[in-house]
MARBAZA-345155 format. One record per residue (C-alpha): x, y, z. Coordinates in steps of 0.2 Angstrom, whole numbers, plus 2048, in hexadecimal, padded with zeros to 3 digits. Layout:
% MARBAZA-345155
XYZ
...
***
This chain:
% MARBAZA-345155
7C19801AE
7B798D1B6
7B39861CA
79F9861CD
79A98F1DB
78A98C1E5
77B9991E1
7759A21EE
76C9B31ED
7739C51F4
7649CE1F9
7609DC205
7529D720F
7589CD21F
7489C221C
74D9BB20C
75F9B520C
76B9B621B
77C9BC21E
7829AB221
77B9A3212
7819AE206
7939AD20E
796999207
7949A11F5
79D9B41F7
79B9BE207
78E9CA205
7969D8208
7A49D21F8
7969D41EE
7919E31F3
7A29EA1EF
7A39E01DE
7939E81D9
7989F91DD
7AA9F71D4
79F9F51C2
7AF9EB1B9
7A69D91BB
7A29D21A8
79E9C01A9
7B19BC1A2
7B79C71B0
7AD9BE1BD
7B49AC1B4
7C49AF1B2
7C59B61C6
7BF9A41CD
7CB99B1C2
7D89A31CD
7D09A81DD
7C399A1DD
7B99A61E8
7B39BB1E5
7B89BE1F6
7CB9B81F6
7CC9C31E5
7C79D11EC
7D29CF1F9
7E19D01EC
7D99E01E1
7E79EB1DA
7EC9F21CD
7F39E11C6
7E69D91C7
7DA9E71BD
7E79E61AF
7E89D41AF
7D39D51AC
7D89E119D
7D19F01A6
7D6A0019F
7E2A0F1A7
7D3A191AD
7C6A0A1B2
7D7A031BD
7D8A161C5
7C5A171C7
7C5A061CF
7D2A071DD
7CCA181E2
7B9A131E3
7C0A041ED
7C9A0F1F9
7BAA1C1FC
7ABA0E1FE
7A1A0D20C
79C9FC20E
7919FF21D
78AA10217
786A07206
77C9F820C
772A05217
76BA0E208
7679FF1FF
75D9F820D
756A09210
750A0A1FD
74B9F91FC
7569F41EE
75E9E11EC
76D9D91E5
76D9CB1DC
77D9C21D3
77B9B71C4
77F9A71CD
76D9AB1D8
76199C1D2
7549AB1D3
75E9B71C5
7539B71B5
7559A71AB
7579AE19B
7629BC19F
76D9AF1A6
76F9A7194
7769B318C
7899B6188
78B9C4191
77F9C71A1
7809D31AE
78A9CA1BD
7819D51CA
76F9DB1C7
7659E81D4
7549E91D7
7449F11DC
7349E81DA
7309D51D6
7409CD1CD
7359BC1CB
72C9C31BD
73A9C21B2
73A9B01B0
7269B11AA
7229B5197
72D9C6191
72B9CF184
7369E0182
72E9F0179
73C9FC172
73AA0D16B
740A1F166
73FA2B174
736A39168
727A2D166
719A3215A
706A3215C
707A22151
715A1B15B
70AA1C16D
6FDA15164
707A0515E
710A0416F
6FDA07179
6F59F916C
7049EC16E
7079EF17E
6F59EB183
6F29DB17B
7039D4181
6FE9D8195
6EB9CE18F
6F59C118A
6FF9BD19B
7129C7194
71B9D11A1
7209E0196
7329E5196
73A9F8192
747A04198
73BA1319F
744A1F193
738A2E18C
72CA2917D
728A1617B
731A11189
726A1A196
719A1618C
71AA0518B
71BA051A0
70CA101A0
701A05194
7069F619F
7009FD1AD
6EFA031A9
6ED9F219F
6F19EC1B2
6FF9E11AC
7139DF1B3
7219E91AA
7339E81AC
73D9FA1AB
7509F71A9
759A051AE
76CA0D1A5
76EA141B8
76EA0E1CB
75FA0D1D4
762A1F1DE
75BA271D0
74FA261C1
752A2D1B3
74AA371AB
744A3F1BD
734A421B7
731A2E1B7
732A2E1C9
720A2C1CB
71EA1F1BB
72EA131C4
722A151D2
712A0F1CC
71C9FF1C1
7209FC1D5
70E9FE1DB
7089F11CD
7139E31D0
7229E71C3
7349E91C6
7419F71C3
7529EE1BE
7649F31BC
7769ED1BC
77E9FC1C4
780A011D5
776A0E1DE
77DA1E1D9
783A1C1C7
77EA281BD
779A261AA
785A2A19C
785A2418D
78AA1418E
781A0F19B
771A0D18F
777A05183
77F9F6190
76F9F5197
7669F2186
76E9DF187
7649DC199
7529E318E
7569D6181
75D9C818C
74F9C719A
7429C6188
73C9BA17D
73A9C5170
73C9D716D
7329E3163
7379F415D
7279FD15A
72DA10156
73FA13152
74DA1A146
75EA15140
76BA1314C
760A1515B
760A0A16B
751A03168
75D9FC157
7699F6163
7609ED16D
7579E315D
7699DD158
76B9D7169
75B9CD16C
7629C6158
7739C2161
7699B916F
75F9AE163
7509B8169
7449BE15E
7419CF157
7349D714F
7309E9147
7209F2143
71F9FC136
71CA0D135
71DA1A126
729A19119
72DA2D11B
72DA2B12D
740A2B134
73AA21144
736A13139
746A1412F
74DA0813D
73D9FC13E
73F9FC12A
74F9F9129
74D9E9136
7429E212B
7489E611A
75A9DD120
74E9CF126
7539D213A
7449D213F
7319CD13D
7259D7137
7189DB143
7099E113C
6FF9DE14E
7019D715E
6FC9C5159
70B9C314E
7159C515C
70F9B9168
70B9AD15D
71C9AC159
7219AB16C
71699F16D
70A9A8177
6F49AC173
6EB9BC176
6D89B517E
6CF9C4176
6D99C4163
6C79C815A
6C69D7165
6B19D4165
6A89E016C
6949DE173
6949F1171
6809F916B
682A0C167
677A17172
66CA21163
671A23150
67CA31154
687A2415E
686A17151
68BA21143
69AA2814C
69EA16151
69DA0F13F
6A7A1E13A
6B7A1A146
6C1A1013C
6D5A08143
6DDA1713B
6DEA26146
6D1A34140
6CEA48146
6BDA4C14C
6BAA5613A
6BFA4912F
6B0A4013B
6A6A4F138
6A8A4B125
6A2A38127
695A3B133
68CA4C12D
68AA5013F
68BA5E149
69FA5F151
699A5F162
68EA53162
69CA4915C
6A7A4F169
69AA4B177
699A3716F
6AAA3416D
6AEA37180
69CA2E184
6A6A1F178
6B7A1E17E
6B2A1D191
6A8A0B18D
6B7A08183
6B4A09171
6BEA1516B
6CEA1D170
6D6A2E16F
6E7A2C169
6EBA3D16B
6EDA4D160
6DCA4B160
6DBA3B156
6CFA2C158
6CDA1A154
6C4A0D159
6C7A0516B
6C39F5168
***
């Protein structure tokens, strides 16, 4: 039977844990070097204690043996011993002091709750930002990278409605509905979570630098399982897919085709017990081929608005009727208002409703989207905003 080890918490900042502490668990440094080594599953981590009863007396006994006895393979047993050999302990816990960044292991009462229950979580977590908000309400919002104008509409609408209603939004900062999901959250002034296929002393893509920033600025957490300087490749994304799905109580792939990572990390939240849920899109689409599928094989819910997801959650958006007290200005303004409709339209196909001049429209329909009642979705399309 696996010993039980007392938590305790590995985290950079002097002011929150000390040294001395952390050293009745494992000494602070063995995590450090644990972390950095990458070979740790859950199993691994188990099977260690049985023998060692502590991290710190097996790392003292790391060789080649031991690698191949945790069923490592020839070149993660080379990899290992040299990394071993060329780490610079000191140099290491510098940088992640210098950068801000903490370590957490799963036995830490503060590593996320519901990351903790499932089969396989992460034994060592790094992070930048508040970790406490992954034990309130999560709900993860996957996509295709090549998102469409109908995509960042679904991901801006959803994404919206969930920060109203208290959820801490939950993504990977990848290019399309990733990115757009962190950026929604933000101007919605809501919390999101961007789990990361790399280490913290990078993002990825670098032109999220500023966007990593701002989830920073507004209270949000970036997350990761791999030491500072990882790179990714492309196994690192799909590993960290498990963490999106595992920190969330549901998760919903708004915008993606088949065998997508978006895809992957819906079969994981169903492998969890979590739920999942897809909106559709259009049946000639190829980024809803996945969400289809999903729901066609019954792994997933069909999401035809916010409200289907967090009722099932068990959770209540304040403003579901999305009234609005809003008086057009003049005739113009009300005939353009009564011709904006929840399906994106061009300003000609406006022109054709309204029989007025194109610039006049153009002139109301900024005048309406900055008090909020209607919205550019891009390409030049509108809807309305409330």
């Amino acid at each position: 039977m696996v010993k039980k080890l007392p938590p305790t918490t590995y985290n950079l900042q002097p002011h929150i844990q000390s040294t001395d502490t952390m050293q009745s668990v494992m000494d602070y440094r063995t995590a450090l070097t644990w972390s950095v080594l990458n070979i740790l599953t859950k199993k691994r981590y188990e099977a260690l204690l049985k023998v060692y009863a502590s991290l710190d007396e097996a790392l003292e006994h790391l060789d080649e043996e031991m690698l191949r006895s945790l069923k490592c393979r020839d070149e993660t047993v080379y990899t290992t011993l040299i990394r071993l050999e060329e780490f610079d302990l000191k140099r290491y816990e510098e940088e992640l002091h210098r950068r801000g960044v903490s370590l957490w292991t799963m036995d830490d009462p503060s590593y996320p709750r519901l990351l903790r229950e499932i089969p396989d979580p992460p034994v060592f977590l790094y992070t930048k930002g508040d970790l406490s908000i992954c034990d309130q309400p999560c709900i993860a919002m996957v996509g295709t990278r090549r998102m469409s104008l109908y995509g960042k509409r679904v991901a801006q609408e959803f994404t919206s409605a969930f920060v109203r209603a208290g959820v801490v939004t939950v993504s990977g900062l990848a290019q399309g509905i990733d990115a757009e999901v962190a950026r929604e959250t933000i101007r919605s002034n809501g919390r999101t979570i961007a789990v990361l296929g790399h280490g913290l002393g990078m993002i990825y893509p670098a032109h999220h630098r500023d966007l990593a920033e701002q989830i920073l600025k507004g209270g949000g957490l970036l997350l990761t399982e791999y030491a500072l300087d990882t790179e990714p490749t492309k196994n690192t994304f799909p590993e960290r897919n498990r963490i999106i799905a595992g920190l969330s109580l549901g998760t919903v792939v708004l915008e993606a085709p088949e065998h997508s990572g978006a895809i992957i990390t819906a079969r994981l939240a169903l492998d969890y017990n979590r739920e999942v849920f897809a909106v559709p899109g259009e049946i000639f689409d190829e980024n809803a081929r996945g969400t289809h599928a999903l729901i066609a094989k019954g792994h997933a819910r069909l999401a035809m608005n916010p409200l289907d997801v967090l009722r099932e959650v068990g959770m209540v958006i304040s403003d579901a009727g999305q009234t609005t007290d809003y008086v057009p200005a003049d005739a113009h303004e009300g005939k353009i208002w009564n011709a904006l409709t929840s399906m994106p339209q061009k300003v000609d196909d406006i022109v054709e409703r309204t029989a007025l001049d194109p610039a006049i429209i153009g002139a109301k329909l900024t005048v309406l989207e900055l008090v909020g009642v209607a919205r550019n979705t891009g390409g030049g399309m509108w809807v309305r905003g409330v």
